[in-house]
ZAFIVO-54055 format. One line per 4 residues: number of its first residue (from 0); for each residue x, y, z of C-alpha. Coordinates in Angstrom, 2 decimals. Example, Ala and Ser with C-alpha at 12.3 -4.5 7.8 and 13.67 -1.06 7.14 Angstrom:
2
0 = 12.30,-4.50,7.80; 13.67,-1.06,7.14;
! end
This chain:
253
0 = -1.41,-22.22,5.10; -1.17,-20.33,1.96; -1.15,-21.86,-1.65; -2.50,-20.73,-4.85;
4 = -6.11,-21.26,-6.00; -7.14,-22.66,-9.61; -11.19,-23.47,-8.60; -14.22,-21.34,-9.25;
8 = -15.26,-22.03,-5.63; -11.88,-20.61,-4.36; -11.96,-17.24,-6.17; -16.32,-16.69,-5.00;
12 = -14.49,-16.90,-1.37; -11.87,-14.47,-2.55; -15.04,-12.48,-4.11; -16.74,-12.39,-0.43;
16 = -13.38,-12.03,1.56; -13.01,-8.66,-0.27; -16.45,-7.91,0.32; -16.29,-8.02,4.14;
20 = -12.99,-6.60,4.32; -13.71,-3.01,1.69; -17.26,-2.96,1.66; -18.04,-2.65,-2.15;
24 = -21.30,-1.42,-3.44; -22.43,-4.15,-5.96; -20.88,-2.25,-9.11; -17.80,-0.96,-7.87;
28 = -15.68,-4.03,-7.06; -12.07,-3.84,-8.64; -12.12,-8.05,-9.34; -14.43,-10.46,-9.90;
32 = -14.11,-13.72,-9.57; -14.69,-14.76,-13.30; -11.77,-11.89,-13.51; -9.34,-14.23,-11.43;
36 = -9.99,-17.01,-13.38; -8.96,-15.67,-16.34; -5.98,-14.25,-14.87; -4.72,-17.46,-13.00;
40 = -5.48,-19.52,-16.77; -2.89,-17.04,-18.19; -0.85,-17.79,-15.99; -0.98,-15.13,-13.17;
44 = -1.19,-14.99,-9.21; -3.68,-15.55,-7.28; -3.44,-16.91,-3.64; -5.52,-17.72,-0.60;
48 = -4.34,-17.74,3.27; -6.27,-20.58,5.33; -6.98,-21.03,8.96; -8.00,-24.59,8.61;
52 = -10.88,-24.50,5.99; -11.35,-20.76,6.61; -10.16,-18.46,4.47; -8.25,-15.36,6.13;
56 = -6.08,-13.39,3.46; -6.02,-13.56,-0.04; -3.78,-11.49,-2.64; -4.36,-11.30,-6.96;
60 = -1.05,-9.88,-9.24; -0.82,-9.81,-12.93; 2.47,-9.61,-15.01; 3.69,-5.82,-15.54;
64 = 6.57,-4.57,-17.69; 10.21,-5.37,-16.85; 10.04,-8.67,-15.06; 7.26,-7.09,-13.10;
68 = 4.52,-8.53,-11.20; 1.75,-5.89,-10.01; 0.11,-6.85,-6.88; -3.77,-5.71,-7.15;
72 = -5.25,-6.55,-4.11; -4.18,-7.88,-1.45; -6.47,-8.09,1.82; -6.23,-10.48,4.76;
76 = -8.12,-10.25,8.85; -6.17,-7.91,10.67; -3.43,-8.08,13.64; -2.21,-11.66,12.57;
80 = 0.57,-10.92,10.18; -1.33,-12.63,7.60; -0.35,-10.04,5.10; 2.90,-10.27,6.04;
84 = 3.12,-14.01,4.81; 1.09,-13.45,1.99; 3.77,-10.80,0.49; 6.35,-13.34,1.68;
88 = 4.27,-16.17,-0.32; 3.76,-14.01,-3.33; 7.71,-12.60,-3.49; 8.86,-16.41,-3.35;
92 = 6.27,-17.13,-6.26; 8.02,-13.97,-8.20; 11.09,-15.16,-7.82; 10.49,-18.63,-8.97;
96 = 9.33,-17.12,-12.74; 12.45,-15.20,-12.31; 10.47,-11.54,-11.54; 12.68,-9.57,-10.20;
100 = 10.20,-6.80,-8.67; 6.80,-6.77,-7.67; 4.67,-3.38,-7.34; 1.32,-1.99,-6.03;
104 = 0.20,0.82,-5.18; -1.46,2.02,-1.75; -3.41,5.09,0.14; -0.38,7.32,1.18;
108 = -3.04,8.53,3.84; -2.75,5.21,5.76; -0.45,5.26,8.29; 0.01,1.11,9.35;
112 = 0.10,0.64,5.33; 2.61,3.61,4.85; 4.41,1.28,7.53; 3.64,-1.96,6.55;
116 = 4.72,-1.53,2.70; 8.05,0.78,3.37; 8.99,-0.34,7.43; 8.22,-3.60,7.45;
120 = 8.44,-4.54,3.95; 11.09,-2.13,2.71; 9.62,-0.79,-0.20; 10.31,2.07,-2.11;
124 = 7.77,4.66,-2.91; 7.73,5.39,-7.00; 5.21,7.55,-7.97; 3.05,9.83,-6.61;
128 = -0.93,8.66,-8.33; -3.34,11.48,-7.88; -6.90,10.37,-7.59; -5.58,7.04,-9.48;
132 = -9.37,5.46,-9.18; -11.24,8.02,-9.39; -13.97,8.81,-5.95; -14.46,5.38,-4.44;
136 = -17.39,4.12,-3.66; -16.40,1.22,-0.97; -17.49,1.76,2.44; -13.91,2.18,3.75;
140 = -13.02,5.10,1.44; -16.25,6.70,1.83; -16.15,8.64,-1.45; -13.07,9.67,-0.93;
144 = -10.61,10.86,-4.20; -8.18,8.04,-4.33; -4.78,9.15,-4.57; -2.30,6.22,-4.58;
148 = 1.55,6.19,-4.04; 3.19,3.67,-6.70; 5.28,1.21,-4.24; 8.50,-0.66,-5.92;
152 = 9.20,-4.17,-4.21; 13.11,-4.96,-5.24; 12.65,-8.43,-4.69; 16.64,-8.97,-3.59;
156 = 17.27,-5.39,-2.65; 19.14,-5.44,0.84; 17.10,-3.95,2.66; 13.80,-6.25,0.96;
160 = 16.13,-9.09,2.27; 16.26,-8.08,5.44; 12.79,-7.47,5.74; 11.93,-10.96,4.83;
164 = 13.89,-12.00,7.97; 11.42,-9.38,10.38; 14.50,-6.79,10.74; 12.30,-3.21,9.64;
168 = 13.84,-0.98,7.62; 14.12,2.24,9.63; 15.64,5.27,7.64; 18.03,7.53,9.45;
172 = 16.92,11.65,10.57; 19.08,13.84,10.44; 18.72,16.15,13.17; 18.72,19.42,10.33;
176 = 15.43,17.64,9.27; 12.13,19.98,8.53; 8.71,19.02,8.78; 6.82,20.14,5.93;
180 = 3.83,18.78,6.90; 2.97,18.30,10.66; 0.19,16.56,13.12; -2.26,19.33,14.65;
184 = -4.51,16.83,15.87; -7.25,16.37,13.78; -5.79,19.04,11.20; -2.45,18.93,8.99;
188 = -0.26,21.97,9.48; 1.81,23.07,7.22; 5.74,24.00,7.72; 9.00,23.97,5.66;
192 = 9.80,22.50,2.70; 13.46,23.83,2.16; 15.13,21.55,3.76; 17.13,18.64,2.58;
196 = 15.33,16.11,4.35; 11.53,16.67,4.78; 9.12,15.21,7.15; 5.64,14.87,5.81;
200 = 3.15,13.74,8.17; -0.16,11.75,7.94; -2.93,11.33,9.94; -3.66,9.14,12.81;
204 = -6.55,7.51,11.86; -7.53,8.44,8.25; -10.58,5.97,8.03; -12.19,7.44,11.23;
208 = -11.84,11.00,10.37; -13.83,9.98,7.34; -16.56,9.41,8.90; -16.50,11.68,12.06;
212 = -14.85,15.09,10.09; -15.10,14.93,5.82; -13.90,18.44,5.91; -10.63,17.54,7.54;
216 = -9.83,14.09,6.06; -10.50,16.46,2.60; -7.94,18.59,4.58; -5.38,15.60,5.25;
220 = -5.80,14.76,1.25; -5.47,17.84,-0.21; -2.04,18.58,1.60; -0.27,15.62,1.72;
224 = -1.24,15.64,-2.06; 0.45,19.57,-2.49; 3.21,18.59,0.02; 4.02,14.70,-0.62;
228 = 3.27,14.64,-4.30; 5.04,17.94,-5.07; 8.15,16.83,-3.41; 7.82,13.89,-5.75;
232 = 7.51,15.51,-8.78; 10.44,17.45,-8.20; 12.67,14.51,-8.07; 13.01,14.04,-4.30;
236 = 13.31,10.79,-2.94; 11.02,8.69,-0.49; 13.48,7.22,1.89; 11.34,5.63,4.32;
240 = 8.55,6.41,6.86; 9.26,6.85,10.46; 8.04,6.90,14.46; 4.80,5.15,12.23;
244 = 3.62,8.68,11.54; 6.21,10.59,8.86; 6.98,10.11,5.42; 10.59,11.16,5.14;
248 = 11.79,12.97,1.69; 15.12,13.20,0.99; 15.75,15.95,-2.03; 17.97,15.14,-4.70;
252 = 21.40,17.50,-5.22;
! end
């Protein structure tokens, strides 16, 4: 079951929820739960997912500009699909106050998010966020700079529509398609960028390499940041991401 929460009680298990699933050192937490509180009396979103009494998933949004509602964070147990029905939960509440997009924004270094948000949810990357955060000090990103892609939610796009009824959104590749940025392994590898359609790659596992190889999650960061993000600022377009491992970047003409 999910439903929105209004008690103190509620957001201290949203508090510890967040806790187990990032890991935040004491000072470094992005909400509190005197935070959601105030948010949820003004008349934002926050929501909890429930396995009986248990709490399994929660998500916290604030209005943006535009009929916008920024998702903050949203964190739920894993292999369930309980973020899944949490963004469905949270895009029926948007729509209700007549929203017509929600946004968040996400480590483009992630490869089931990359998936989750553009695949299975059919969002659009927006913006490419260098080191949005600043280092983090949670013990998932390992003091790690946290560059963040800007996601756009069209809450009655097709595609969003779709997506609400399980049918993926996977983008067409052409077969002229260049990888700019390829899979070595461990390592990124760098290739063409003059194509029309680019294929920029990220790594398996981006948490493990963390901890097992700084130097080449540093690596992974560094050039999807000069590859990804400069495509971006140029004007190309995110289209989708594919085979769960490639961002694919169409440029504009």
């Amino acid at each position: 079951m999910i439903r929105e929460l209004h008690a103190n009680e509620e957001f201290e298990q949203v508090d510890a929820l967040f806790e187990r699933i990032w890991g935040f050192e004491p000072d470094s937490r992005p909400i509190s739960a005197g935070l959601m509180r105030a948010l949820t009396h003004a008349g934002n979103y926050v929501s909890g997912a429930f396995d009986g009494d248990r709490m399994v998933g929660a998500s916290v949004g604030f209005f943006g500009q535009d009929s916008t509602l920024h998702s903050q964070n949203t964190g739920a147990a894993a292999g369930r699909g309980i973020g899944f029905e949490l963004k469905l939960h949270q895009r029926l509440w948007a729509l209700d106050r007549g929203i017509s997009r929600i946004t968040w924004t996400y480590d483009p270094l992630v490869r089931r998010n990359a998936h989750f948000n553009l695949a299975k949810l059919g969002a659009r990357p927006a913006e490419y966020l260098p080191n949005f955060y600043g280092v983090m000090a949670d013990a998932v990103n390992h003091g790690d700079e946290s560059d963040r892609i800007l996601a756009v939610w069209q809450l009655t796009d097709p595609r969003v529509e779709a997506a609400v009824r399980r049918v993926p959104y996977l983008p067409a590749v052409p077969e002229d398609a260049v990888v700019g940025l390829g899979d070595d392994g461990d390592r990124p590898v760098e290739g063409r960028t003059d194509g029309r359609v680019v294929l920029v790659a990220v790594p398996e596992d981006i948490e493990r390499l963390r901890g097992v190889d700084p130097g080449a999650a540093k690596a992974w960061r560094h050039a999807v940041r000069d590859v990804l993000g400069g495509l971006m600022e140029e004007g190309a377009t995110v289209t989708g991401f594919c085979r769960k491992t490639y961002y694919v970047v169409e440029r504009n003409t």
